[in-house]
MISEPA-335352 format. One record per residue: residue number from 1; residue in one letter; x, y, z of N, C-alpha, C in turn. Coordinates in Angstrom, 3 decimals. Layout:
# residues N
(pt NUM; 'A'; (X; Y; Z); (X; Y; Z); (X; Y; Z))
...
***
This chain:
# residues 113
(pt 1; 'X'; (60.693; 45.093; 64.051); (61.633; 45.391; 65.136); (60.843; 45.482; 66.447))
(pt 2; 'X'; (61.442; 45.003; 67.506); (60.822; 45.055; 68.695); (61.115; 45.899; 69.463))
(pt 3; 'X'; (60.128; 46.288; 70.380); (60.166; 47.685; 71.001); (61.542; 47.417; 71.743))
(pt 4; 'X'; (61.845; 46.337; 72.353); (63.548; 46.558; 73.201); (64.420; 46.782; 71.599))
(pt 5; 'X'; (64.144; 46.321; 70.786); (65.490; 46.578; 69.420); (65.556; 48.001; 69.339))
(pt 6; 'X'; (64.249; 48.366; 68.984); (64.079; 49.950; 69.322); (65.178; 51.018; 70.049))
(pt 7; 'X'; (64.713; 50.247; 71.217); (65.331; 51.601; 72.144); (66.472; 50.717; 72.183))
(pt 8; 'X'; (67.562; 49.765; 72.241); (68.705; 49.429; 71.812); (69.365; 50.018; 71.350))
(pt 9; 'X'; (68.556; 50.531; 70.020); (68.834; 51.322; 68.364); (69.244; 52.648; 69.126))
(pt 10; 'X'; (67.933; 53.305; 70.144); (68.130; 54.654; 70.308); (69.351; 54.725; 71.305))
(pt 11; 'X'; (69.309; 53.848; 71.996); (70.445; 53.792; 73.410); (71.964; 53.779; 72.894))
(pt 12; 'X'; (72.335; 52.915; 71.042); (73.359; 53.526; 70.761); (73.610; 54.544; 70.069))
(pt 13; 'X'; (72.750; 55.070; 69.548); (72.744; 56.292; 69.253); (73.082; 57.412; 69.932))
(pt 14; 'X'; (72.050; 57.341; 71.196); (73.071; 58.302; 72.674); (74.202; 58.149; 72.428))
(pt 15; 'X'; (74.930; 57.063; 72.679); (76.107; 56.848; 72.891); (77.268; 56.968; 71.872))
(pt 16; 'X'; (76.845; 57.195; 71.072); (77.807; 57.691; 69.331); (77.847; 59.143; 69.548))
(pt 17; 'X'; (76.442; 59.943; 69.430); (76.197; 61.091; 69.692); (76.392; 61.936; 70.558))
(pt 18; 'X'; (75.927; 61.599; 71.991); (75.634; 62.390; 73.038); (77.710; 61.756; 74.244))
(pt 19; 'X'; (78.146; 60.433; 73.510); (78.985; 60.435; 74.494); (80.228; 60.083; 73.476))
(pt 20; 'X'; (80.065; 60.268; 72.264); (81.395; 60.356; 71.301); (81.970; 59.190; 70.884))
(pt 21; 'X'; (80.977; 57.828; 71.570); (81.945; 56.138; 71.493); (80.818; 55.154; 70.441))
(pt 22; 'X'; (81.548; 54.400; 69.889); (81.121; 53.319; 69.332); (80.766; 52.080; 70.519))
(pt 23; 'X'; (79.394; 51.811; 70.258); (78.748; 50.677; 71.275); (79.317; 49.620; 70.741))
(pt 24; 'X'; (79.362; 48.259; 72.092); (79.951; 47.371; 71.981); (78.141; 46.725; 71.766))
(pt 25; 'X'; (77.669; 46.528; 70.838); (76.394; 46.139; 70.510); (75.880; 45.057; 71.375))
(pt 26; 'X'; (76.794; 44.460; 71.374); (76.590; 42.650; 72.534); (76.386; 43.207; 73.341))
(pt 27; 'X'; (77.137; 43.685; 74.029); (77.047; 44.479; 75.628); (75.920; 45.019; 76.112))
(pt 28; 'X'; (75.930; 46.140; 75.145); (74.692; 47.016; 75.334); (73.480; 46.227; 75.316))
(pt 29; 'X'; (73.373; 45.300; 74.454); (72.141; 44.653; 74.638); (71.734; 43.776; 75.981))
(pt 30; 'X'; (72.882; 43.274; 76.243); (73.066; 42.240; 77.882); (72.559; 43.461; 78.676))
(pt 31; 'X'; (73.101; 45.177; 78.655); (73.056; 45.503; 80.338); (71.326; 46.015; 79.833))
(pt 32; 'X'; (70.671; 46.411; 78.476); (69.310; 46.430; 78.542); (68.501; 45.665; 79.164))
(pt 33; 'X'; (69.024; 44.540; 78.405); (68.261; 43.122; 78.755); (67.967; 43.455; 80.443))
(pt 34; 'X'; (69.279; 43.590; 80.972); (69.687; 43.338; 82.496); (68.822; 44.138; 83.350))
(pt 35; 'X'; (68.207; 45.517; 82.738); (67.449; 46.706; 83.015); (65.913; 46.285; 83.691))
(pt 36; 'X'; (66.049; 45.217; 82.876); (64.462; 44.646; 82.862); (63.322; 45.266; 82.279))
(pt 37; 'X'; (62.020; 45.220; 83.014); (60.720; 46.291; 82.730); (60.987; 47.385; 83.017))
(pt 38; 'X'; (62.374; 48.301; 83.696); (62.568; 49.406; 83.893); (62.306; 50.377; 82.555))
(pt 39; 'X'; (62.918; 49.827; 81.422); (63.467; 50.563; 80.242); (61.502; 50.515; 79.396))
(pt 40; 'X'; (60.592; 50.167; 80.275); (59.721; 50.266; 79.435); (58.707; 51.686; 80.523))
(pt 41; 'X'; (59.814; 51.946; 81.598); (58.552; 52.601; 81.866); (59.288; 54.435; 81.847))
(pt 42; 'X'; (58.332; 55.146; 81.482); (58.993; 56.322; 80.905); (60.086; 57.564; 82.711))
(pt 43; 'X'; (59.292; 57.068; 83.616); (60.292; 57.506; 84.552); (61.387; 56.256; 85.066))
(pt 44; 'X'; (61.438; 55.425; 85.541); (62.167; 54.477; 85.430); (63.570; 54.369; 84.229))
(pt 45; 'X'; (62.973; 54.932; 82.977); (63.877; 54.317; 82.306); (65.265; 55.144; 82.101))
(pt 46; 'X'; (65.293; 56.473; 83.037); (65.750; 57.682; 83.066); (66.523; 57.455; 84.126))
(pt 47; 'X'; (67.816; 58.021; 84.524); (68.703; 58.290; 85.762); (68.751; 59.828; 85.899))
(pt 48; 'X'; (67.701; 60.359; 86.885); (67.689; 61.584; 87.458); (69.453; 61.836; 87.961))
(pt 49; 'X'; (70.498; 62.758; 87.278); (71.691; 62.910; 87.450); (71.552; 64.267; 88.872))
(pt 50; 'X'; (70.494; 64.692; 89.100); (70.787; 66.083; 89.809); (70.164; 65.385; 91.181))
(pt 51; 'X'; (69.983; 64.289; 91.048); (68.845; 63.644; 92.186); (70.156; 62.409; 93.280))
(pt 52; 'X'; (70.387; 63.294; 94.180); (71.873; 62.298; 94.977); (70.775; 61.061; 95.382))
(pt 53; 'X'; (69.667; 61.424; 95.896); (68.888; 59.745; 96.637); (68.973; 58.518; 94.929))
(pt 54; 'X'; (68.545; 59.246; 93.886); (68.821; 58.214; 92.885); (70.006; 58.092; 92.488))
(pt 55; 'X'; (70.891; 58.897; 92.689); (72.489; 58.261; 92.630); (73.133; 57.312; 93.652))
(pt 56; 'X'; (72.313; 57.180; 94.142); (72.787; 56.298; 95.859); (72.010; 54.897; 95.145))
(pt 57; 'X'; (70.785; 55.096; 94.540); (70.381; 53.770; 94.035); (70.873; 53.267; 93.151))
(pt 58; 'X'; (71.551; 53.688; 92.394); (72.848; 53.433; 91.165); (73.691; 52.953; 92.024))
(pt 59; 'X'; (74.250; 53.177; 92.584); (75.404; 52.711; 93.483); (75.113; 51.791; 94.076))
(pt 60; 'X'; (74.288; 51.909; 94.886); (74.108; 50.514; 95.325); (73.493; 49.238; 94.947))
(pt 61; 'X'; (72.763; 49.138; 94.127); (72.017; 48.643; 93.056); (72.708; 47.891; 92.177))
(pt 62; 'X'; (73.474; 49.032; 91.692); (73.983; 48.427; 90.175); (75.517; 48.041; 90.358))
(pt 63; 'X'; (76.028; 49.826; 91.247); (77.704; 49.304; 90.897); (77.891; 48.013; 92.607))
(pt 64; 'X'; (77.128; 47.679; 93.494); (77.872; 47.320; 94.633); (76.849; 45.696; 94.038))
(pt 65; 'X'; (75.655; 45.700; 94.303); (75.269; 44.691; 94.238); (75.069; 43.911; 92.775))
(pt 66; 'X'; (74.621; 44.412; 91.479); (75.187; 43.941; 90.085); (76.520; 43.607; 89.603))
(pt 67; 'X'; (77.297; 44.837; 90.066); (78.889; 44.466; 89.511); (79.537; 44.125; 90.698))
(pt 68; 'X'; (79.369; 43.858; 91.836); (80.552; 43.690; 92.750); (80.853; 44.358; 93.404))
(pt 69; 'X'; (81.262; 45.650; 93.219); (82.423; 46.516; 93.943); (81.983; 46.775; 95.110))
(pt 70; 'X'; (83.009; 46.964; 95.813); (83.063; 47.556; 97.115); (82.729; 49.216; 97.294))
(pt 71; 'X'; (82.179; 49.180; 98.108); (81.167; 50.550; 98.403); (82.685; 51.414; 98.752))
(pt 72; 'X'; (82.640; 52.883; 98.051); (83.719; 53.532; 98.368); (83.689; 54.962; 97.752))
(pt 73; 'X'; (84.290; 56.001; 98.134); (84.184; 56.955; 97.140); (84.305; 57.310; 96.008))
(pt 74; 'X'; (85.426; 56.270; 95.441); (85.081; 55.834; 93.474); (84.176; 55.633; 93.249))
(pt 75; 'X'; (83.187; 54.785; 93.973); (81.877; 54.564; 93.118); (81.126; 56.170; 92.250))
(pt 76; 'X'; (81.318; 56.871; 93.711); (80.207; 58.228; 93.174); (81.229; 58.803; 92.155))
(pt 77; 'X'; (82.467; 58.717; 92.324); (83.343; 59.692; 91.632); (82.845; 58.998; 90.157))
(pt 78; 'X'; (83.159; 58.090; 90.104); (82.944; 56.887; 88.586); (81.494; 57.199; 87.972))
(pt 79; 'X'; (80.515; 57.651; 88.765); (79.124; 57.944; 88.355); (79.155; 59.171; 87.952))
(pt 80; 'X'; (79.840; 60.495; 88.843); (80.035; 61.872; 88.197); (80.651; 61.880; 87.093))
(pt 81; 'X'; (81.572; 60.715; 86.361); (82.205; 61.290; 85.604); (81.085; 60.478; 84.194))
(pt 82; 'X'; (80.809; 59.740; 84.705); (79.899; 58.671; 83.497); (78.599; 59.971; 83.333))
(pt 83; 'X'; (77.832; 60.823; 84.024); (77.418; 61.765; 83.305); (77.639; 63.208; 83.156))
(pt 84; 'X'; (79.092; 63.406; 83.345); (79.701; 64.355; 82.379); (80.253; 63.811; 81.346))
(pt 85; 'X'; (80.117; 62.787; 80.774); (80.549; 61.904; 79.469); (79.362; 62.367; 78.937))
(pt 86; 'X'; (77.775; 61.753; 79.596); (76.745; 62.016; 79.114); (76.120; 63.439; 78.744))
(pt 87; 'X'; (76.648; 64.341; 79.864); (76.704; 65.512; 79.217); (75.770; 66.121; 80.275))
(pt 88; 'X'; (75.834; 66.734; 81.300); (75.634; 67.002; 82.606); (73.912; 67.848; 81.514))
(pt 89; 'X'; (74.139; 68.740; 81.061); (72.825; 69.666; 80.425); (71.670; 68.472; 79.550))
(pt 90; 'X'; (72.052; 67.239; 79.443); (71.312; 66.593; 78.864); (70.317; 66.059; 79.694))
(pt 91; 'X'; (69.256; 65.962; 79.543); (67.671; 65.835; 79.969); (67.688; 64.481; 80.011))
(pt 92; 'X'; (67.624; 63.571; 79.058); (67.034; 62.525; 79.374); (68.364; 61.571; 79.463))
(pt 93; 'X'; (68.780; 61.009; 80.386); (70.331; 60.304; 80.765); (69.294; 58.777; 80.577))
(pt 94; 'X'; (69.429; 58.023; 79.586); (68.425; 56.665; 79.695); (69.657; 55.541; 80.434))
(pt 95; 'X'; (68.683; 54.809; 81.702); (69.593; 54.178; 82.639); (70.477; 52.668; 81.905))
(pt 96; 'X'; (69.749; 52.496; 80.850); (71.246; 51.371; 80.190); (72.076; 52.397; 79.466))
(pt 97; 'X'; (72.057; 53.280; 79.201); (73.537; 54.313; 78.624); (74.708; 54.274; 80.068))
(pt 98; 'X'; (73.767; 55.314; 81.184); (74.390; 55.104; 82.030); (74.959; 53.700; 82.961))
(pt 99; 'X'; (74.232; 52.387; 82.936); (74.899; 51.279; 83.491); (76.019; 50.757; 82.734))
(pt 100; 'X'; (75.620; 50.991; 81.158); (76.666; 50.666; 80.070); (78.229; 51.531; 80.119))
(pt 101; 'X'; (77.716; 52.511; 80.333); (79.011; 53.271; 80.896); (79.797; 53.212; 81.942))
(pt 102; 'X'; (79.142; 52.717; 83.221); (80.188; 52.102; 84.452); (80.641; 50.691; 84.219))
(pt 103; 'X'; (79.549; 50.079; 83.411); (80.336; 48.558; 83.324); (81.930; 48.967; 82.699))
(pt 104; 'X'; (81.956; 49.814; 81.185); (83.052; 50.090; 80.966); (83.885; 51.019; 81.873))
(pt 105; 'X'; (83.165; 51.453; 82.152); (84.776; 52.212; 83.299); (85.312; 51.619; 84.227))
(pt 106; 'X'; (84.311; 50.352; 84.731); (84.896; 49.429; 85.565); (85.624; 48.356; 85.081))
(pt 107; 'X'; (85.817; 48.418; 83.524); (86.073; 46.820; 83.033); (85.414; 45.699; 83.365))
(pt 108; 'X'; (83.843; 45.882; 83.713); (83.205; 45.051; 84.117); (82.090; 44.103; 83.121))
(pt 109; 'X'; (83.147; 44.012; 82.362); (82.257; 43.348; 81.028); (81.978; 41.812; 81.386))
(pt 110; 'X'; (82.594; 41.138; 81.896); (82.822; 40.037; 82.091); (81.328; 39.653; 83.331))
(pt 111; 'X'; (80.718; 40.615; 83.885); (79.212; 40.488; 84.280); (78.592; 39.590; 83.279))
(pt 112; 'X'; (78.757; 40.163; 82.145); (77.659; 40.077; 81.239); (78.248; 39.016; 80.076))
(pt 113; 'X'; (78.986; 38.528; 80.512); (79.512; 37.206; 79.620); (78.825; 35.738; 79.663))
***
């Protein structure tokens, strides 16, 4: 198994566990993939949730310039709620759980088609 199958493995596991849903396995693997060398480096591969300057880079980054959307106050609202899914007391939020989670709240699967 390769170190991305790996953390794939662990990333749906978060997501069974820590956010109550069955991974769409295809998916999840596209928005890893999509992550790049981020997911190999141990701060990088994390979304600081208490940190607004790295929630601004989520936003703009991922939900305005990856998925499209228009810059607006849903975006942040859509990000607060993607880690209280994750579970606001949880330590390590790994950033394909969290991108995997706005693609679905946006219905934005079709990125990754």
């Amino acid at each position: 198994m390769s170190k991305r199958d790996e953390l794939i493995a662990k990333y749906a596991e978060d997501l069974k566990t820590k956010c109550g849903m069955t991974p769409d396995m295809d998916l999840l693997t596209k928005v890893t993939i999509g992550c790049g060398p981020a997911i190999y480096n141990a701060d990088a591969e994390t979304v600081a949730a208490s940190d607004k300057g790295e929630l601004e880079t989520v936003k703009n980054n991922f939900l305005v310039k990856k998925l499209g959307l228009s810059d607006g106050p849903e975006l942040m609202d859509a990000i607060d709620a993607v880690v209280e899914t994750y579970g606001r007391s949880e330590r390590s939020k790994y950033r394909a759980v969290v991108y995997y989670l706005l693609v679905k709240h946006f219905g934005k699967e079709a990125v990754y088609a």
